[in-house]
C-alpha positions in Angstrom: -26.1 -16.3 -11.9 -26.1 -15.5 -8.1 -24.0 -17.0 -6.0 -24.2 -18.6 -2.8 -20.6 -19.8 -1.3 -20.5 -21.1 2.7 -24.5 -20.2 3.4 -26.2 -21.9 5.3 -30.1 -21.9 4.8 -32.4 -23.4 7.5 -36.2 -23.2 6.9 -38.6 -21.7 4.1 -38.6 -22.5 0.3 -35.3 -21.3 -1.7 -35.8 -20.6 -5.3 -32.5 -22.9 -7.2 -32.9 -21.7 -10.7 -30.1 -19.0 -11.7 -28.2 -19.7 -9.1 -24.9 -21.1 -8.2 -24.5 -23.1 -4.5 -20.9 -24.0 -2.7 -20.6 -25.3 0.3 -23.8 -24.2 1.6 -26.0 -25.7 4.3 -29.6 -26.2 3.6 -31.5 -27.8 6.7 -35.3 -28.6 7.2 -35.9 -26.5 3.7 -37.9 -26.9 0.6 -35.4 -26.4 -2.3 -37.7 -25.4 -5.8 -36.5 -26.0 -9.2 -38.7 -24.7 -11.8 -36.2 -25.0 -14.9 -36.2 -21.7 -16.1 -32.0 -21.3 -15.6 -28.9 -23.5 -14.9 -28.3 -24.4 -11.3 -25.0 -25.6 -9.8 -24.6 -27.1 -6.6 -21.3 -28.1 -4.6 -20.1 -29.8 -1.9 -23.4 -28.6 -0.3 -25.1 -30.6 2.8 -28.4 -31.1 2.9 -30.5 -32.4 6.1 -34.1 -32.5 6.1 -34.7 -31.2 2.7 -37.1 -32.1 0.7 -37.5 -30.7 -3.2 -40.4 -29.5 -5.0 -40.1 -29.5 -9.0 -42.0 -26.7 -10.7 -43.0 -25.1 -14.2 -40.3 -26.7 -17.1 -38.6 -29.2 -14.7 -42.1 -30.8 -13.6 -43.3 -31.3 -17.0 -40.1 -32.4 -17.8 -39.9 -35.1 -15.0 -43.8 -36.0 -16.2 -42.1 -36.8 -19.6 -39.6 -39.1 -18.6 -42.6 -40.9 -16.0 -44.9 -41.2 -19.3 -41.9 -42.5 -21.0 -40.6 -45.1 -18.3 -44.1 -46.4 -18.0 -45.9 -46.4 -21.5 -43.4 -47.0 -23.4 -42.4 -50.8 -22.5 -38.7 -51.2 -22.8 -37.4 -49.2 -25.4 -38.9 -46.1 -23.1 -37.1 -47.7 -20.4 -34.0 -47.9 -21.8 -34.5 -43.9 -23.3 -34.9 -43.0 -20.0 -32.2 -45.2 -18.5 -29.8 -43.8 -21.3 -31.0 -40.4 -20.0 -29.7 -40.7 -16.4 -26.4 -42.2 -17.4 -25.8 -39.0 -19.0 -26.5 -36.8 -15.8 -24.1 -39.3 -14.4 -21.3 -38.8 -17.0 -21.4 -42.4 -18.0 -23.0 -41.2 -21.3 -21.8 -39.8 -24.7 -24.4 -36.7 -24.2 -26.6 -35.9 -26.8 -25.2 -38.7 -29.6 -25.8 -41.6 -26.9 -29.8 -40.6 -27.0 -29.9 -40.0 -30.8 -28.4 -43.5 -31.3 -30.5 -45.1 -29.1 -34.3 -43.8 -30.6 -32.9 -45.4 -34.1 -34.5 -49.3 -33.7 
């Protein structure tokens, strides 16, 4: 994993995947996450950024839409149960597993 610590990144498209980010700057950039490694970010800043998902994470994020939508609520709650878990409310995987049983 490459690390980044105190950059600062202004303009252009920075590549996230494989690579590790603290305390960096990123200003009127385009940050691209594609999925194919671990990223970890922080205490970074971020100030007219935007983010472009590509490759794994896009299908990925197309998942959890087709999910949220077609699904009614149980999909809802799937996905709900989901982001909990990137928030560290969840029980990881067990918390999903439980909730798919009807």
């Amino acid at each position: 994993m490459i690390l980044h610590r105190g950059n600062s990144f202004i303009g252009g498209e920075i590549e996230l995947d494989n690579a590790s980010f603290e305390e960096c700057r990123f200003e009127k950039c385009v940050l691209v996450f594609s999925g194919t490694a671990p990223v970890n970010m922080v205490a970074c800043s971020f100030q007219g950024t935007s983010w472009r998902f590509e490759g794994a994470a896009a299908t990925t994020l197309s998942f959890l839409r087709g999910m949220y939508t077609g699904m009614g609520e149980h999909g809802r709650q799937m996905v709900q149960l989901a982001l909990e878990d990137t928030q560290g409310q969840g029980v990881g995987a067990n918390k999903i597993a439980i909730a798919q049983t009807p």
